[in-house]
N, C-alpha and C positions, 0 to 999 in steps of 0.2 A: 400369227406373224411368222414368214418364215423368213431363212437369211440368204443373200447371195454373196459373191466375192466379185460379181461383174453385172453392169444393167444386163436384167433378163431381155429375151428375144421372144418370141411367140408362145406368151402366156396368156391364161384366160385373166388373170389376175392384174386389175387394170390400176390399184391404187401402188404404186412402188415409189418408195422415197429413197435419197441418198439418207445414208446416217453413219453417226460415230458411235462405238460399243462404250460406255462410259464405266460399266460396271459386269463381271460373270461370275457368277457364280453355282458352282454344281452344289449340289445336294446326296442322300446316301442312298437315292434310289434310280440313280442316275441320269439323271433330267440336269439340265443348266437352263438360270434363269438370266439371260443375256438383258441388262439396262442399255437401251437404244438411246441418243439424242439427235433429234432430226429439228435441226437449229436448235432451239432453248427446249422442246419438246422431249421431255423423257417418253419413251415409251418401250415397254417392257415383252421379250420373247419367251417363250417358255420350249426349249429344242431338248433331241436327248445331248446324254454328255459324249455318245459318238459322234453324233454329228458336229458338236463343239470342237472337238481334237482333230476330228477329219478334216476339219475349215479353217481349222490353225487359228481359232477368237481366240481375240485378247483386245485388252482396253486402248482405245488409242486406233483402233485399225477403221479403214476406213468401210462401207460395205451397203449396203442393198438392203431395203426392209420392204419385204410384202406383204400388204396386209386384206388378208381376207376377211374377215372378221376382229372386232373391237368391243372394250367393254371400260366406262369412265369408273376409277375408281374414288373415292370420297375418304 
């Protein structure tokens, strides 16, 4: 899953949702693990923590989720 701050334009990547970041949190190896809600749908990014600070996330922001690839967890 990756993130946008605007609807993409000529990507191969055809599944894009609007969504709200509900939850981020970085870790000590520099990764953030962004909780996406796309209506009641959580779903979860896994971005580095550059790319988190470059895009200015925070909880509440509104933004773009691309999803290439998915996995249901239990």
């Amino acid at each position: 899953v990756s993130i946008v701050l605007q609807p993409p334009t000529q990507t191969s990547i055809l599944n894009i949702f609007p969504a709200t970041i509900d939850d981020l949190r970085h870790d000590e190896q520099g990764r953030a693990v962004v909780r996406l809600l796309i209506g009641q749908l959580p779903l979860l990014a896994h971005i580095t923590r550059k790319s988190a600070v470059s895009l200015g996330l925070a909880p509440g922001m509104k933004v773009y989720a691309q999803v290439k690839g998915s996995s249901i967890l239990k």
